[in-house]
C-alpha positions as CSV (number, residue, x, y, z in Angstrom):
1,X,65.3,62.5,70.7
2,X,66.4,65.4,68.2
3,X,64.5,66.2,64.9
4,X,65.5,67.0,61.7
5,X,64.6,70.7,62.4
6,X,67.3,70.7,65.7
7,X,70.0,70.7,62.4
8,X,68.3,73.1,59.5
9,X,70.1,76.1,58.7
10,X,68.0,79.3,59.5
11,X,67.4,81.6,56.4
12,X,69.5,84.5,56.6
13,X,67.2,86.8,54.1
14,X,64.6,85.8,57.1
15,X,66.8,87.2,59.8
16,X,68.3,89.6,58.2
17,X,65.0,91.5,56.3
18,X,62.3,89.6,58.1
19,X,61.0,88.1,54.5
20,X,60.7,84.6,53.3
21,X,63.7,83.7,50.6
22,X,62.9,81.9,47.3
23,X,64.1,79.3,48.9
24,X,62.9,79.3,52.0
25,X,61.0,75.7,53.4
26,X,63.0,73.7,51.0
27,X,65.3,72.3,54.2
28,X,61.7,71.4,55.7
29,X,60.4,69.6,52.6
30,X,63.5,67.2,52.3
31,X,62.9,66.3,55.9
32,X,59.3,65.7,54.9
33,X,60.2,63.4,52.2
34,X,62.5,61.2,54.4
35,X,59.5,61.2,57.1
36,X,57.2,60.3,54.0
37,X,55.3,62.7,54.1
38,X,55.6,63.7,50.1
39,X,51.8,66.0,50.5
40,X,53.0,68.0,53.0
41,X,56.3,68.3,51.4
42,X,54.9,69.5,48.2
43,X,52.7,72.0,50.3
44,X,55.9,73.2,51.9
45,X,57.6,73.9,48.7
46,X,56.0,73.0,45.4
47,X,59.5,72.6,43.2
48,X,60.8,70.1,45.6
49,X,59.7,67.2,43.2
50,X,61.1,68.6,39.9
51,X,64.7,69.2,41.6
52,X,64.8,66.0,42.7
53,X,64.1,65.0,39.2
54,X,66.7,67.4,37.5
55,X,69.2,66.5,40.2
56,X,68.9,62.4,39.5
57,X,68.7,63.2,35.4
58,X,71.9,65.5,35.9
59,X,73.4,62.4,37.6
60,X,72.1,60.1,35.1
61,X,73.5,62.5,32.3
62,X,77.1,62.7,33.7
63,X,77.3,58.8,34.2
64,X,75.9,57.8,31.2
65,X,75.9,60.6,28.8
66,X,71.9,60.9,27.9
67,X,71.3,61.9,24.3
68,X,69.8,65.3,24.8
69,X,70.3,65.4,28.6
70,X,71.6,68.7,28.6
71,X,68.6,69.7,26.8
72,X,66.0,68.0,29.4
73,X,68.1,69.7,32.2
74,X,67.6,73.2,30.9
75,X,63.6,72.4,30.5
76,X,63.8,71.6,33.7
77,X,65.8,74.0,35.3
78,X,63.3,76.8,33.8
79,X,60.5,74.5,34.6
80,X,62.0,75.0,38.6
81,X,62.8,78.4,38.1
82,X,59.5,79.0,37.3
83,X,57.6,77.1,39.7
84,X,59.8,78.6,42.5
85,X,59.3,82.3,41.7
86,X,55.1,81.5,41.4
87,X,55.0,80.2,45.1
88,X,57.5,82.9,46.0
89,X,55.0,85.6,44.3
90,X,51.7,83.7,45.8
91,X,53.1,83.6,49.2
92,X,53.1,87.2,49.4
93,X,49.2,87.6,47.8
């Protein structure tokens, strides 16, 4: 039986340089949701939550055209932007 991981994508900054990505362990937290596993995935990669948020409030906003929306969805697109380049920076501390 195969697993998700037989059908991630490897992280070419990883090859390549031999260094993590900013993105790197996001593939591996989405499988973690799906197993259920929502602690580990946040462990994996701590923004995973709020992109799932700004990604269902950016879908919400195109349907139904929020009041504001595009206001929320910059919060939290710096909100992301900002926890991804802490973990980046801590993993290397």
């Amino acid at each position: 039986m195969s697993s998700f991981e037989d059908y991630m994508l490897p992280c070419l900054n990883k090859k390549l340089f031999g260094i993590d990505c900013p993105g790197c362990g996001m593939q591996r937290s989405v499988a973690l949701i799906v197993q259920g596993d929502f602690t580990a995935a946040f462990n994996m990669y701590p923004a995973i939550f709020t992109i799932i948020l700004m990604l269902i409030l950016l879908v919400l906003h195109i349907k139904f055209k929020i009041k504001n929306g595009h206001k929320y969805l910059m919060l939290l697109f710096i909100i992301n932007i900002l926890i991804i380049f802490i973990n980046y920076i801590n993993k290397f501390i």
